[in-house]
N, C-alpha and C positions, 0 to 999 in steps of 0.2 A: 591667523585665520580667526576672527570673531565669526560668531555664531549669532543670526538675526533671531527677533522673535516667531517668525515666521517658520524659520528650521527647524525652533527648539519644538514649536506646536508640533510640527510630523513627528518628533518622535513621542510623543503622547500618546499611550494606547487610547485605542477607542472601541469598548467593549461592545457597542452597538453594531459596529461594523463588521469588526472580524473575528474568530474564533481564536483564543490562546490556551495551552494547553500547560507550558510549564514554567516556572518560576526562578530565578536565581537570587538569593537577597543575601546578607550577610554581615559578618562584624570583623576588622581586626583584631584581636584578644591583645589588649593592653591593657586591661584589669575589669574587676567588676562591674555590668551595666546599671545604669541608672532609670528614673524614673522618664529622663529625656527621649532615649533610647525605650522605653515599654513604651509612649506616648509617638515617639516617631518611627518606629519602627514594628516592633514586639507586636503590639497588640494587633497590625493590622496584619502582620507573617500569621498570627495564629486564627483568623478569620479567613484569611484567603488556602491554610489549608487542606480545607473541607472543596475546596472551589477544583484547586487550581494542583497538578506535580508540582509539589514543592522542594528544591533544594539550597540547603543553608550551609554557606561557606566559612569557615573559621580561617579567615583571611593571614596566618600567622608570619607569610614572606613578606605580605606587605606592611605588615606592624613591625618589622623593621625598615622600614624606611624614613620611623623615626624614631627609633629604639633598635638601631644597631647595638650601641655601646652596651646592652645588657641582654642578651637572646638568651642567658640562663633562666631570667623570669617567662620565656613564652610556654612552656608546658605548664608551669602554674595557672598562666592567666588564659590556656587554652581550658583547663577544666572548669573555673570560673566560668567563663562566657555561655559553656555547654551546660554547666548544675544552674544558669540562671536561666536560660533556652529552655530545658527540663522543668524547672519551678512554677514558667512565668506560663506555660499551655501548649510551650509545641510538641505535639507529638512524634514519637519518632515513629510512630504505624505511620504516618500524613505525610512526615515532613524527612528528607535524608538530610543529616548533617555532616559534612565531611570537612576533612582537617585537609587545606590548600596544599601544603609543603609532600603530603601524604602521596597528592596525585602530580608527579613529574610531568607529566603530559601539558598540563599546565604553563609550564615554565618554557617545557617545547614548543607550545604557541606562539605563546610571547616572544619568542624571538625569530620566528617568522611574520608577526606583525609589525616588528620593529624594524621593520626594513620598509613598512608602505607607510611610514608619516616620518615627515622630517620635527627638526626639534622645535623652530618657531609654534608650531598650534601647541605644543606642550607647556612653553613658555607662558604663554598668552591665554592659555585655562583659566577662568576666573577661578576657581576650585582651589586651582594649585597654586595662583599669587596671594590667594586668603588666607590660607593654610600657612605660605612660605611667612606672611608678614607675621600674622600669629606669633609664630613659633621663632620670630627674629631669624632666619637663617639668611645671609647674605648670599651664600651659594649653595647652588641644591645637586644633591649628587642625584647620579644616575639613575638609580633606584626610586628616588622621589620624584624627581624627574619623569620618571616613565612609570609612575606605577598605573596612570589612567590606560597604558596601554597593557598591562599586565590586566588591571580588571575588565578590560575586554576582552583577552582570555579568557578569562574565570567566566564569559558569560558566554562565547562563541562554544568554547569546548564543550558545555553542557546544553548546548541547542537551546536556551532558555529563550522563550519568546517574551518573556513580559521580567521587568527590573522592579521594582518597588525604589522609590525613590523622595527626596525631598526635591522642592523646585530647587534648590542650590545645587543639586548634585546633575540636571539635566543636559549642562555642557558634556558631562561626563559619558550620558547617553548616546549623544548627538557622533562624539567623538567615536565610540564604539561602533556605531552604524557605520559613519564613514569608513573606517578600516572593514569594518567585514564585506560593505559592496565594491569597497576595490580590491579587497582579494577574489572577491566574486569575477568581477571582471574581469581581472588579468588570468585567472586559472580556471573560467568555466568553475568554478565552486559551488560548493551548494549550504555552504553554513548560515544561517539564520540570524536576518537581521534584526536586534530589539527593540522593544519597544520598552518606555518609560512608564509605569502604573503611579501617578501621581497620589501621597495622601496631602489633601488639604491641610489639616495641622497638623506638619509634621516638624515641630520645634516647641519645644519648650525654654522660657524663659528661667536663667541660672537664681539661685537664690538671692544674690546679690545684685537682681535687677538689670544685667548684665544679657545680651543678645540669647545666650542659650546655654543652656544646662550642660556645665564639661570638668570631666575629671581634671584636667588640665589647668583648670580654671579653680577650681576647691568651691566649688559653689554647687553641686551635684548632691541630691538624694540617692540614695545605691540601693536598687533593689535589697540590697541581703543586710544593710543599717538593720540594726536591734530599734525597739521599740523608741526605746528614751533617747536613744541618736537622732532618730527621725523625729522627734518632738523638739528636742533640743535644735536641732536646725532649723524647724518649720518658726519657731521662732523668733530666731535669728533672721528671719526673710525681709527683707525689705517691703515695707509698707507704702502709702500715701502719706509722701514727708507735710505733706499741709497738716492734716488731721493731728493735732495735741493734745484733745480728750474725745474719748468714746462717744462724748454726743457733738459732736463737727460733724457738718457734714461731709461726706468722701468721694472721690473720682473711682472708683472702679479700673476705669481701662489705664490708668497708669498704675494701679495697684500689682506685685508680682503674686502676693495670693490668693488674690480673684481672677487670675489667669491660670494659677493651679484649680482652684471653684471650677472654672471653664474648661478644662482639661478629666476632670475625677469626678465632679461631683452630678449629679442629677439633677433633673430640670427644675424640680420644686426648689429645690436649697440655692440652688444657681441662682432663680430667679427670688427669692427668697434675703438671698445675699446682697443681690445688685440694690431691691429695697430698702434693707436696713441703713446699708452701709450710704447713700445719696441722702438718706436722713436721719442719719446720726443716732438709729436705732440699735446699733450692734457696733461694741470698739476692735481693736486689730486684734485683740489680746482672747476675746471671746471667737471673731472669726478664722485665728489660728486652729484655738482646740478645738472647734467645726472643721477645718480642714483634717486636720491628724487624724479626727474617726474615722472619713472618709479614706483616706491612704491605708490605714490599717486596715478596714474593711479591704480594700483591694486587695492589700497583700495576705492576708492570713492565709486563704488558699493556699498560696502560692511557696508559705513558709511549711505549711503541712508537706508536702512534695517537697523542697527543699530538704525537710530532718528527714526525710526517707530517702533522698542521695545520698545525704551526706554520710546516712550508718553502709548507704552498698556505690561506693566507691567505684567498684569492679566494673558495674553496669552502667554506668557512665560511659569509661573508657570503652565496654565491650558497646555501645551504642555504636560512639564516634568511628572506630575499626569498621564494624558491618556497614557503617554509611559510606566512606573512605570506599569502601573494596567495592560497592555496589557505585559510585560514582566513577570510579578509575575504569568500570568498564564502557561507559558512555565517552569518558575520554581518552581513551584507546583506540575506539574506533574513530571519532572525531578527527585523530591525529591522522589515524592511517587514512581516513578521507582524501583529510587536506591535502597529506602527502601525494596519496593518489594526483589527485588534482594538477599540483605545481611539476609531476613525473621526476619525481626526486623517490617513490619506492622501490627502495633497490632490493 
């Protein structure tokens, strides 16, 4: 089953048209986020809010579907993803953050969906053969396999009308729709079908010049880098290999740290930068340490709230618990809907 461009457009919200009320976004916890993730993600969860119910999923079933071999690290790197959640603006007055494995009901979905798509469109995910080449896997178990239908659990159980999304991730949409109107169908249902919230740039280029910023990849800024890491990498970033002294002129749009300039920085230095750098006014070496102020201005905030997790520990955990308990009851009744529904409540 491909997916035309014309499908993918329906599932695009369109805030002109209809009214949405709640949100579902989220991270698998496989370690620290990065700057990719504040830029594609992060920043636009913490502006929407103020808007929109917002619930944020700490995906940790589905972070083994590539990191079985080690589930001893997923309570580490679930406090991570939540002390960087905390750091980076979401509130948790605004925002419920709830640990996936927490709410069973979940899982119960999922395997009521897994019965209305066969495996071909799984297969044939652009998402999932990107991922699979990536990552060299020859064969893809189960669980990888099927996690786009697990994360339309995660988005049905919580009635979520609107997904926050990059366009890569919108087969992923399209797929989820489809399964919740034919449950619809076949059981008179009533779960809600989503829509996609597109951000425009929602990637960032990896350090090393490379499609996108990925811990996977060792080419990633981390939110929680100390000062002199983050200098020392910015760095190391890959430039405009023409340019071999500070007065060359420079290409910008092939540069990787004028596309962080384009991402952090403010409209005067952006524009500022594009000048210098097309004539040979400004070298790599001075428009790095122009970048690093900028970064560090971002994050300074963001590390004052970080050393205040980091001394109360408790409140973290006691966040993710009260979000957990307060999300398991929308997916409780979710379940016993559905169940209603398919007349399997016994």
């Amino acid at each position: 089953m491909e997916i035309d461009s014309k499908t993918q457009n329906n599932a695009i919200a369109d805030e002109s048209k209809f009214s949405y009320r709640r949100i579902l976004t989220g991270d698998r916890p496989t370690g620290p986020l990065h700057l990719g993730h504040y830029v594609g993600s992060l920043k636009n969860r913490i502006r929407l809010q103020d808007k929109y119910e917002t619930l944020v999923l700490i995906a940790d079933i589905q972070a083994l579907t590539t990191n079985f071999e080690h589930p001893e690290k997923l309570k580490e790197n679930i406090f991570l993803v939540a002390l960087d959640y905390l750091s980076c603006g979401i509130d948790p007055n605004l925002s419920t953050i709830i640990i996936q494995s927490m709410v069973p009901e979940i899982s119960e979905l999922t395997s009521f969906f897994s019965m209305l798509i066969s495996v071909n469109p799984l297969r044939h995910n652009p998402t999932i053969k990107t991922e699979a080449k990536e990552r060299g896997y020859k064969e893809l178990t189960y669980g990888f396999l099927g996690y786009p239908v697990s994360q339309t659990a995660d988005i049905a159980i919580f009635k979520a009308d609107l997904v926050p999304v990059g366009i890569d991730q919108l087969p992923h949409i399209e797929l989820a729709r489809k399964i919740v109107r034919k449950f619809n169908e076949l059981y008179c249902g009533k779960l809600v079908e989503p829509f996609a919230l597109i951000d425009k740039f929602s990637k960032l280029t990896g350090l090393d010049g490379s499609l996108k910023m990925s811990k996977s990849y060792g080419n990633a800024i981390n939110l929680s880098d100390d000062y002199d890491l983050i200098k020392s990498k910015i760095r190391s970033a890959l430039t405009d290999k023409n340019r071999l002294h500070p007065t060359d002129r420079g290409n910008p749009e092939i540069c990787t740290i004028y596309s962080y300039h384009e991402a952090f920085s403010g409209k005067a230095l952006l524009k500022e930068t594009n000048y210098d750098c097309r004539n040979g006014k400004i070298g790599c070496v001075k428009c790095k340490e122009n970048l690093f102020g900028v970064v560090k201005n971002l994050l300074e905030p963001m590390n004052e709230k970080r050393a205040y997790y980091l001394k109360n520990k408790d409140e973290i955990w006691g966040i993710l618990h009260a979000g957990t308990a307060k999300a398991r009851k929308i997916a409780s009744e979710t379940v016993r809907e559905a169940k209603e529904s398919m007349k399997i409540l016994y």
